[in-house]
C-alpha positions in Angstrom: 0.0 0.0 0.0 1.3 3.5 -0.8 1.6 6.4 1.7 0.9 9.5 0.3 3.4 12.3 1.9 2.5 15.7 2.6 4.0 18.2 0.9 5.5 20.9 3.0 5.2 25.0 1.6 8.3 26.5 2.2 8.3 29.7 4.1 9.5 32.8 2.0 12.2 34.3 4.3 13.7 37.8 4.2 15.7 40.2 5.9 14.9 43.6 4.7 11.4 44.9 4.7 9.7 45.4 1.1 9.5 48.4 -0.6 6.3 49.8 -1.7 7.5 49.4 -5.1 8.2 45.9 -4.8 4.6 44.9 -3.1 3.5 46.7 -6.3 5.5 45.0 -8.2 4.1 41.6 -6.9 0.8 42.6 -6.8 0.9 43.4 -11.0 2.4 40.0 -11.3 -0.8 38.1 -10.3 -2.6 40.0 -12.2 -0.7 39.3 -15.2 -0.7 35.3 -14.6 -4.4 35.6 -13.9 -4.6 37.2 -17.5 -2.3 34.2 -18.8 -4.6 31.9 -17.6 -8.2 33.3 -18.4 -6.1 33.0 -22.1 -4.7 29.6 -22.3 -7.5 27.1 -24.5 -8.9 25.3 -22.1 -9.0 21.4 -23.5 -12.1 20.2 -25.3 -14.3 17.1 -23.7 -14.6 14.5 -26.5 -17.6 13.0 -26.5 -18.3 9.2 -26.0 -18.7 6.6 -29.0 -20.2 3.7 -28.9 -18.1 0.8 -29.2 -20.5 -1.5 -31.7 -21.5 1.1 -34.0 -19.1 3.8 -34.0 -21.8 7.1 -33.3 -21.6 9.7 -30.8 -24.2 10.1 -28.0 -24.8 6.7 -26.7 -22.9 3.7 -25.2 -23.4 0.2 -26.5 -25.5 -1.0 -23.6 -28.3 1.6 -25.0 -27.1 0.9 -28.8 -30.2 -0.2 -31.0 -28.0 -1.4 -33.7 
């Protein structure tokens, strides 16, 4: 049986204080990668087939072929 592990988040540690500029800074750069992702093409769902005949929208336990 496998263990899953827990992943640890490591702490971001500094020793200077942040400028305003550089909270600003970070603050713009979420708001680009949320832009990024509202962009990326999001994969399509394919749609099932039957396995007898071939044709979209049903499965072959409801096939009438």
């Amino acid at each position: 049986m496998h263990v899953r592990r827990k992943r640890t988040r490591k702490a971001l540690v500094s020793d200077k204080a942040l400028s305003v500029s550089e909270v600003q800074a970070i603050g713009g750069y979420e708001e680009v990668e949320a832009e990024m992702i509202d962009e990326m093409p999001r994969p399509k769902k394919r749609r099932s087939r039957c396995s007898k005949c071939g044709e979209e929208g049903h499965t072959c336990r409801t096939c009438s072929n």
